[in-house]
C-alpha atoms as one frame of an Amber mdcrd trajectory, in Angstrom:
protein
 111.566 118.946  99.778 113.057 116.717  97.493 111.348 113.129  97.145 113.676
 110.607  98.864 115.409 108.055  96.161 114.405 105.427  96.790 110.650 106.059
  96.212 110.991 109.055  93.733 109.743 106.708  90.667 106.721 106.594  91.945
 103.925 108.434  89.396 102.940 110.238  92.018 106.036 112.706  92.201 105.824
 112.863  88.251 101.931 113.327  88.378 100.532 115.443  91.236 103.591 116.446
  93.606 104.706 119.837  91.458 101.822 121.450  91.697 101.479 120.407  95.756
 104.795 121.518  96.016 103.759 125.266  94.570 100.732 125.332  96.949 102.718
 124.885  99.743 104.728 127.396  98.574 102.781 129.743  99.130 101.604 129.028
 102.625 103.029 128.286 106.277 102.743 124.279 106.934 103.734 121.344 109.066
 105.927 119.387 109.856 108.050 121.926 107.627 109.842 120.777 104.433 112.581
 118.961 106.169 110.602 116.588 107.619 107.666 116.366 105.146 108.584 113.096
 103.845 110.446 111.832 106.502 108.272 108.671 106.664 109.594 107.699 103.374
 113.302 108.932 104.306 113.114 106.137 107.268 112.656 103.647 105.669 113.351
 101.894 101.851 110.376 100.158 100.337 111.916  96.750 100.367 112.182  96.835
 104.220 108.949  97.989 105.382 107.520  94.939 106.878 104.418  97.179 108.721
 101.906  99.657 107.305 100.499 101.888 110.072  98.746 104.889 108.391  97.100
 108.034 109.795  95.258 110.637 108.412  97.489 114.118 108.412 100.057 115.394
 110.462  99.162 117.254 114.130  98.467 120.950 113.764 100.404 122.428 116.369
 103.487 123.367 115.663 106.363 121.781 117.137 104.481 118.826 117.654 104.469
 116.607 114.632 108.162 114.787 112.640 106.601 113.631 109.646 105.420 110.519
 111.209 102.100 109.055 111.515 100.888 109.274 115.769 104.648 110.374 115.973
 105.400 113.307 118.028 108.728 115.232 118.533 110.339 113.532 122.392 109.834
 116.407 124.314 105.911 116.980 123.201 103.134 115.879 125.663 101.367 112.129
 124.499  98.482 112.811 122.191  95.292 110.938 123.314  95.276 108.785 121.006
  99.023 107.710 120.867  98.634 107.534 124.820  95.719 104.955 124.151  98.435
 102.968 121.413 101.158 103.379 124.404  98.240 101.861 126.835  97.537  98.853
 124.859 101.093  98.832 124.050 101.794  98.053 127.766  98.564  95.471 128.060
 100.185  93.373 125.518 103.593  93.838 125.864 104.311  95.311 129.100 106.077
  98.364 128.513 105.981 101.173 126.005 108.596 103.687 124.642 109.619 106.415
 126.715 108.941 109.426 124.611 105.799 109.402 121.796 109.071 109.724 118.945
 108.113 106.908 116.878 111.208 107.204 115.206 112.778 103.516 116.144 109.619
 102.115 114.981 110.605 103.748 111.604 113.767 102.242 111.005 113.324  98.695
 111.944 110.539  99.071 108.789 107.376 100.362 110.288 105.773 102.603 107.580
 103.997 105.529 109.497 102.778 107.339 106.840  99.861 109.839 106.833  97.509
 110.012 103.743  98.266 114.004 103.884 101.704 115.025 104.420 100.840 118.210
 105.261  98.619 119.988 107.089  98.068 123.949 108.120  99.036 125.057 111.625
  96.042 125.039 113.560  93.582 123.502 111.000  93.500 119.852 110.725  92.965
 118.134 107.616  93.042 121.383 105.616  95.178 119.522 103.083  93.511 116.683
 102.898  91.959 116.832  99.241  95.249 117.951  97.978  95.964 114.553  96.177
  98.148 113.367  99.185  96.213 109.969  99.254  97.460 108.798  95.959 101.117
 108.266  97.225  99.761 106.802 100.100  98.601 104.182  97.905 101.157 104.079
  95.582 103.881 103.579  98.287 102.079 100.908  99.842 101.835  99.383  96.766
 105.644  99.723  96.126 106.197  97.955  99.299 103.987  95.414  98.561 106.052
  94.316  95.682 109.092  93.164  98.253 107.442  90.745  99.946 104.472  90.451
 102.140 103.375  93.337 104.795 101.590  93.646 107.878  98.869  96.098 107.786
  97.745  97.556 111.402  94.370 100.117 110.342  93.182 101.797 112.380  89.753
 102.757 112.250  87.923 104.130 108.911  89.959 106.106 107.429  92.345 103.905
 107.135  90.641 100.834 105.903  89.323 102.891 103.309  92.670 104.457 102.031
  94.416 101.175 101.275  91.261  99.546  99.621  92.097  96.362  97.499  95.592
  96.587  98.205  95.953  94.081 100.758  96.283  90.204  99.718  96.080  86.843
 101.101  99.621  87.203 101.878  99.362  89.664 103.808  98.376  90.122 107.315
  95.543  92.681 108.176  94.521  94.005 111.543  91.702  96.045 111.054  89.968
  97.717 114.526  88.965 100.980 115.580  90.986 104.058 115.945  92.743 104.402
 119.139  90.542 108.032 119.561  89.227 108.329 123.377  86.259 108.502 121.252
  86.434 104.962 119.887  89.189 102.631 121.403  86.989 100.848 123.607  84.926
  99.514 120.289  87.359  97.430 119.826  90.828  98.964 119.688  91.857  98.307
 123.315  92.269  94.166 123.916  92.848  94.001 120.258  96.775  93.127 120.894
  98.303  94.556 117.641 101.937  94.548 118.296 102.050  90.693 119.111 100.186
  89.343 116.759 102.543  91.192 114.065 105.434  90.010 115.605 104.350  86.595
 115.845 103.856  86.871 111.956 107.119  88.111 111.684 108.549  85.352 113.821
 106.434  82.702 111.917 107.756  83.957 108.581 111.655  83.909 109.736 111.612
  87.310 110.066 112.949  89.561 112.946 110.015  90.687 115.068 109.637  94.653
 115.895 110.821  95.985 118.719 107.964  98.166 119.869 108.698  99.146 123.437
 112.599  99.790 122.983
């Protein structure tokens, strides 16, 4: 579990992350140590171009690869990524073939969870860990190469990235893609071309989203 380089000066592995470390230690969690920061492995902070963040990673195990919405390719859609795949299609017209967000990851899509962690079978049982301060802090790092799209998704994320986003920046703020909510505003909302239209405007290289 060793921070990845290229964000390992951030306070927060100095600050809070040894004594996370020895509480997970000392119990079972997911996605497993190899993939705990694997949203930070994918990508350096000067290329994330997109912030997409979720709240903690899914509690069954074999389900979740240390990306936010991201499942493993042979794991069933999760409602709510099959809502993201749905609108996906609607504004695109096509979506990836498995819910492995991976490819998202590496063009620069940050899919980062405010816990990194989470207990099999309990959902959001680490969630007042201190996991939400290198949320911030990464996003901040980011920030500091150049100007980022943020896609937030309902609440929780809006309120975890609080003052952090500028006029530079783009924001696309609706609700969460939950069966519960995506109809409030979530589906028709056409997230994945506006950002790339950003992109494009900017001279940068759009995402490919449905590859």
């Amino acid at each position: 579990m060793t921070p990845p380089s290229d964000w390992a000066h951030l306070p927060f592995f100095r600050d809070d992350w040894p004594a996370i470390r020895d509480r997970l230690a000392d119990t079972a969690f997911l996605p497993g140590p190899d993939r705990i920061f694997a949203a930070l492995q994918a990508t350096s902070p000067r290329d994330v171009r997109v912030v997409i963040l979720g709240q903690d990673p899914y509690p069954t195990p074999g389900h979740a690869n240390g990306l936010a919405f991201s499942v493993t390719p042979d794991t069933p859609l999760p409602r709510s990524l099959r809502n993201i795949f749905a609108e996906l299609r609607d504004d695109l017209g096509d979506a990836p073939a498995t819910g492995d967000l991976s490819h998202w990851a590496r063009q620069g899509v940050l899919l980062l969870n405010t816990a990194l962690s989470v207990m099999p079978g309990q959902a959001g049982a680490h969630a007042g860990w201190g996991w939400e301060r290198l949320a911030r802090q990464a996003v901040a790092e980011a920030q500091s190469h150049g100007p980022l799209a943020f896609l937030l998704w309902g609440n929780h994320a809006r309120k975890a990235v609080a003052g952090l986003p500028r006029a530079q920046d783009l924001v696309i703020a609706t609700a969460h893609p939950s069966p519960l909510s995506a109809r409030r505003g979530f589906f028709g909302s056409r997230p994945f071309s506006r950002i790339n239209d950003w992109l494009t405007d900017q001279g940068r290289a759009p995402i490919d989203w449905t590859g």
